[in-house]
C-alpha positions in Angstrom: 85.1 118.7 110.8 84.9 116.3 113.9 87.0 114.7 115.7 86.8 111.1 117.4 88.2 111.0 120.6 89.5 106.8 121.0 89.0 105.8 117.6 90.7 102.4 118.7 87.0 101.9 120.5 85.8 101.1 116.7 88.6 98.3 116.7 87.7 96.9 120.5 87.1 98.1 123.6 87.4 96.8 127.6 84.1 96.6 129.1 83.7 96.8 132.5 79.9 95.9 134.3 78.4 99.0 135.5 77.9 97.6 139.3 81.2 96.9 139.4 84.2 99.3 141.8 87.2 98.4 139.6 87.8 97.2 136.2 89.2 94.1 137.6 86.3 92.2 136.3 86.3 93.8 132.9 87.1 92.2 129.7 87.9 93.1 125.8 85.0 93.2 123.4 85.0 93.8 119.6 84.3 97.0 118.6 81.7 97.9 115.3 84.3 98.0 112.7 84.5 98.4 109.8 80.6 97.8 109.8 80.1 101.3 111.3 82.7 103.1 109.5 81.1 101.5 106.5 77.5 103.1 107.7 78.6 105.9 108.3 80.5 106.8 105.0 77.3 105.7 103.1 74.6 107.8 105.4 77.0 111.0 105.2 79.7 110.6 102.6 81.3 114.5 102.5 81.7 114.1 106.4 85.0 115.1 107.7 86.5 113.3 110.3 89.7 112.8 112.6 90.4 109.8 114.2 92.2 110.1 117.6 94.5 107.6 117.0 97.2 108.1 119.7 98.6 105.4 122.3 99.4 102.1 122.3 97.5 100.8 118.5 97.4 97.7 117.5 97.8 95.9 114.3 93.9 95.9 113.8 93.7 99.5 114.8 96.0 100.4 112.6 94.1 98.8 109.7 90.8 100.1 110.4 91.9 103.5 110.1 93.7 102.7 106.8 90.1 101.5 105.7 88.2 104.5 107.3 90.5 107.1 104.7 90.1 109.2 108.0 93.5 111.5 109.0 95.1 110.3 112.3 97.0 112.6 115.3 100.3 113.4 115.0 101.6 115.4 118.5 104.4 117.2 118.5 105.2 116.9 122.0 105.1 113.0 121.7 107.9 113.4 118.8 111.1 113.5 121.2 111.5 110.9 123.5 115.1 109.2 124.3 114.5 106.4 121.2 115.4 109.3 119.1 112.9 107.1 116.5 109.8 107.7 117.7 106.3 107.6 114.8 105.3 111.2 115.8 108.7 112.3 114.1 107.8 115.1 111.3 109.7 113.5 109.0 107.0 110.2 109.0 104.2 112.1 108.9 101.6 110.7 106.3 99.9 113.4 104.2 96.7 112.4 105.6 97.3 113.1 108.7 97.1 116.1 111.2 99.8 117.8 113.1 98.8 119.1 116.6 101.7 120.8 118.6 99.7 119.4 121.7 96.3 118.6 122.1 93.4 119.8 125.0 95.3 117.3 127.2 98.7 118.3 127.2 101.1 120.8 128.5 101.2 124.4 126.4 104.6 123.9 125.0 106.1 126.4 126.5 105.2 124.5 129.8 106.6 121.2 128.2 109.9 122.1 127.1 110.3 123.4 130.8 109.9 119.8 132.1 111.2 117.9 129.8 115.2 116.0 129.8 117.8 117.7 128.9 118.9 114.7 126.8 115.5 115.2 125.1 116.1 118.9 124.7 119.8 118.1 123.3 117.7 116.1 120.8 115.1 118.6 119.4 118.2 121.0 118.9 120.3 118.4 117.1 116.2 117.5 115.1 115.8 120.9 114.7 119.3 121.8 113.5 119.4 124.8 116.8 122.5 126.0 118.4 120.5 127.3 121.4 117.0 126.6 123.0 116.1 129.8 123.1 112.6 129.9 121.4 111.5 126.5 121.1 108.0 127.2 121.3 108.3 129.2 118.0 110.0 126.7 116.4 108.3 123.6 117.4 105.1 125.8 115.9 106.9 126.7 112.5 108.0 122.6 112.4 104.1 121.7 112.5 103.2 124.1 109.7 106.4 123.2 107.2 105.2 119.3 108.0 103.7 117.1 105.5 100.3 117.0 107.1 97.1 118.0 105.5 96.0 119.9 108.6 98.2 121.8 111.5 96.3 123.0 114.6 98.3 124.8 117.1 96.5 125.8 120.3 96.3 129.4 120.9 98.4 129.2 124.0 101.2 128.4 121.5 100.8 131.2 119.3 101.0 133.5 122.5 103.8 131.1 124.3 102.2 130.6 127.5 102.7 128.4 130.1 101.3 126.3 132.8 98.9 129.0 133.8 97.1 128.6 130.4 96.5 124.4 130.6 93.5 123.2 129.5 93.0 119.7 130.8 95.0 117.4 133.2 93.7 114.1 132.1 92.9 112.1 135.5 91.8 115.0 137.4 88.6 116.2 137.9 89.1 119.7 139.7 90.6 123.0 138.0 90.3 122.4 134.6 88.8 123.9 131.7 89.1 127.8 132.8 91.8 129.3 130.3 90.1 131.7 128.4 91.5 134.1 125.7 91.6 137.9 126.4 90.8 140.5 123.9 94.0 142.6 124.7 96.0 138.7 123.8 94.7 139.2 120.3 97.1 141.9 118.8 97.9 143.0 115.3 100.7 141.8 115.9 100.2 138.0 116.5 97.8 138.4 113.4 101.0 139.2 111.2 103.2 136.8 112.5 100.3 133.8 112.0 100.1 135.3 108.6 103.5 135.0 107.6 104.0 131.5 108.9 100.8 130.4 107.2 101.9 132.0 104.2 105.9 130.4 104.2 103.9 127.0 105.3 102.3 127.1 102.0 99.1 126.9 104.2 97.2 129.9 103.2 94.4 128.3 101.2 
C-alpha cells in the first residue's frame, strides 16, 4: 500500500516560477484529475492507495477522492478542537477510510495531550466517557482500533507512550529530524500481548 502525500495536488495546485524568492507571484493551476486517477486505475487496477486528504479541502477535492474509491486520513489528534464538532470525530469516520492516531508530522500523543487546552482535555474525557486523564494515550489508541475505519495505524511511539524525545518530523524545520529509532530492548513480550489483545477486541486480527 502507498500513500499520497497532498492528494488535493490531483484537484489543483499553486504554482510558483522557479526563479522566483517568494510565492508572491504564484498562481492556482488545475491539477490532472480525474484523467490521472482514471490512468492509473486502468494501468494498475489491484493498486492500493491512501490519499492524504487533510487540511483545508475543497468541494472539488472532496469529489475527486469520492471518484478515486481511494481511503482518506482520519487523525486522531485533529478530532478535539473547541468546536467540539470537528470531521476527524470517530464517530464520522467513513468505513473507507484510515485512522492514524498521528501521523510522521505530529506530536507522539503522549507529547500532545501534554500541550493541549484544558478545555480540550475536559472534552476528550466527556468524548471518551473518562473520569480522569490518566492514560490517555492508551485510550486514544484503543478509540482508533474500535473505530469504523478499514485501516488503524498507530505509530510505534504510541504503543510505547513516549514523548517529545521520540518526534519524528516538525514540519517547517529543516534540522533535527528524522533520528527516532526503535531499540531492541522497546520491543518486549509484553507490548506484543497487549497489541494482541487490542487487535483482537478491535476485531482487527485478520
Amino acid at each position: 500500500m502507498v500513500r499520497i502525500d497532498h492528494f488535493r495536488g490531483f484537484s489543483g495546485y499553486y504554482s510558483i516560477p522557479a526563479d522566483h524568492d517568494t510565492a508572491m507571484n504564484g498562481k492556482w493551476k488545475r491539477g490532472p484529475g480525474k484523467k490521472l486517477i482514471s490512468k492509473i486505475k486502468s494501468d494498475v487496477p489491484h493498486i492500493m492507495i491512501i490519499a492524504e486528504d487533510l487540511g483545508f479541502l475543497t468541494w472539488n477535492v472532496r469529489r475527486l477522492l469520492k471518484y478515486s474509491g481511494f481511503p482518506g486520513m482520519k487523525v486522531l489528534q485533529f478530532a478535539f478542537d473547541y468546536s467540539e464538532d470537528s470531521e476527524y470525530l470517530p464517530h464520522k469516520y467513513m468505513k473507507n477510510s484510515v485512522v492514524y492516531t498521528g501521523t510522521h508530522d505530529n506530536p507522539t500523543t503522549c507529547e500532545w495531550i501534554n500541550s493541549v487546552l484544558p478545555r480540550e482535555t475536559k472534552f476528550i474525557k466527556k468524548y471518551l466517557i473518562l473520569d480522569d486523564a490518566a492514560n490517555l494515550t492508551n485510550e486514544l489508541v484503543k478509540t482508533a482500533m474500535d473505530s469504523n475505519s478499514n485501516l488503524c495505524i498507530i505509530p510505534i511511539q504510541d504503543w510505547l507512550e513516549l514523548g517529545a524525545e521520540a518526534r519524528i518530523n516538525i514540519p517547517g524545520t529543516a534540522q533535527g529530524n528524522w533520528k527516532f529509532r526503535v531499540r531492541k530492548e522497546m520491543l518486549s513480550e509484553e507490548l506484543a500481548q497487549k497489541i494482541l489483545r487490542l487487535t483482537e477486541s478491535s476485531g482487527r486480527a485478520d
